[in-house]
C-alpha positions, 0 to 999 in steps of 0.5 A, a space after each residue: 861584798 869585799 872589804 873597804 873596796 878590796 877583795 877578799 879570798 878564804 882558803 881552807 886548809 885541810 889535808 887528808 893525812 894527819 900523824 896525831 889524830 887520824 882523818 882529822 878535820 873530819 872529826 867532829 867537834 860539838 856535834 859539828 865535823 871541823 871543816 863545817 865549823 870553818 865553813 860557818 865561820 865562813 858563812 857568817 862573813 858578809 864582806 868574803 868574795 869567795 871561799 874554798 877548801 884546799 885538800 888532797 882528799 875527795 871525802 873532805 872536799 865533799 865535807 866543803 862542799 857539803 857545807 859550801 865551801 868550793 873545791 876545784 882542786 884536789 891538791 898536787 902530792 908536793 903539797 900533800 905530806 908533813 912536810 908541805 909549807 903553808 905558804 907554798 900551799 895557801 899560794 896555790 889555792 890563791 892562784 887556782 882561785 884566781 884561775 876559777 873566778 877569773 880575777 885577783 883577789 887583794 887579800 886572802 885569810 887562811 882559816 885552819 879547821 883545827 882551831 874550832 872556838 874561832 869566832 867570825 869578830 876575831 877574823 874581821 878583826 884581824 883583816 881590819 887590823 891590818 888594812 888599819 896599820 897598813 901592815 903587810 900581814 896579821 896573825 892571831 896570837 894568844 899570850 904564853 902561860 908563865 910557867 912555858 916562858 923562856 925564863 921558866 923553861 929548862 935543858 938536861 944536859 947528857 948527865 940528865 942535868 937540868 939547867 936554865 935555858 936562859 941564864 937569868 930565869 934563875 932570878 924570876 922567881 914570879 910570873 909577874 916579873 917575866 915579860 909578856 910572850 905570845 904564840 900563833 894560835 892558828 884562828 886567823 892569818 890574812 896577809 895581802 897579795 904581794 906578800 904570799 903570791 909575790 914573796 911566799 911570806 906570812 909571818 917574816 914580814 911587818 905582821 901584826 898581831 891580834 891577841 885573842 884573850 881567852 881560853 881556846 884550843 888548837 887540835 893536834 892530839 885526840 886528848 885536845 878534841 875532849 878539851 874543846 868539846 869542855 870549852 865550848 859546852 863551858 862557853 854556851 854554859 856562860 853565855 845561857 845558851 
């Protein structure tokens, strides 16, 4: 295993609390819980050297384990509510891994379960972009529809005015002619040990990104785990599967 000479962790994040959706990375999604289509992801890896899931709930451990995913830890309560980091959180599975195993690990990739159409290409591929570039960390990124662009997007004012959030949207009358922005999709973030044990940075430093050009979907809110129960069965559709 490990990738070009370097070792490689998986963390799995999943807490047991969640506002939108209730027991949430429990819930299944083409017939599938969330955790297990992380954990297959996981499966799917060859060059991995270790993978865990890193909760505060006993039952979405077992649902790791199940699929086998370790879980040597129950997360502390600091790292447990709305409010936790993700790099205070991913730095403590990286070190209580370390403490496991009995090594380090050079690299770590953060695979979030609500991100249910990631593909195992799509981690390597951001892994390998960053030993590539010599980057300090990667993200997977997908490109901002038009019509949510800072050029078409809008304030009220206290009078229920609407106005340009940005002064020169009123001349891009097509999507064309607004330049292309991205957003953090969630399938995949890989970032090296100096940068997230060291520095608890993942995106603020030399992040490259790795756009993912097609449909996919993020679960936050019930609506969205319908959404990605479509897309799939849409995709095995195209596919002939």
């Amino acid at each position: 295993m490990a990738m070009r000479g370097l070792s490689v962790l998986a963390v799995v994040p999943a807490r047991g609390g969640s506002k939108g959706v209730p027991r949430k990375n429990l819930q299944a999604v083409g017939g599938q819980s969330l955790i297990a289509r992380a954990a297959a992801v996981v499966r799917a890896l060859p060059w991995l050297d270790a993978a865990l899931i890193s909760t505060d709930d006993p039952d979405i451990a077992e649902e790791g384990r199940r699929h086998g995913l370790q879980a040597p830890f129950l997360r502390p309560a600091e790292l447990s509510g709305d409010t936790a980091g993700a790099a205070e959180t991913w730095r403590h599975a990286w070190l209580e891994a370390e403490r496991q195993h009995g090594r380090r690990f050079d690299l770590s990739v953060w695979l979030q379960p609500t991100s249910p159409m990631r593909e195992p290409d799509e981690v390597t591929r951001t892994v390998t972009a960053m030993l590539d570039g010599n980057h300090a960390a990667a993200a997977t990124v997908s490109r901002v529809p038009g019509h949510h662009t800072p050029e078409k997007t809008f304030t009220i004012d206290p009078n229920g005015v609407m106005r340009f959030y940005l002064p020169e949207g009123a001349r891009h009358t097509s999507r064309q002619s607004i330049p292309p922005y991205y957003t953090r999709n969630g399938h995949c973030y890989a970032t090296r040990r100096a940068t997230l044990v060291d520095r608890l940075h993942i995106v603020e430093e030399d992040c490259c990104a790795v756009v993912i050009d097609r449909f996919i979907v993020n679960i936050d809110d019930p609506i969205e785990i319908e959404l990605a129960e479509w897309a799939m069965a849409r995709e095995a559709r195209l596919r002939g599967t």
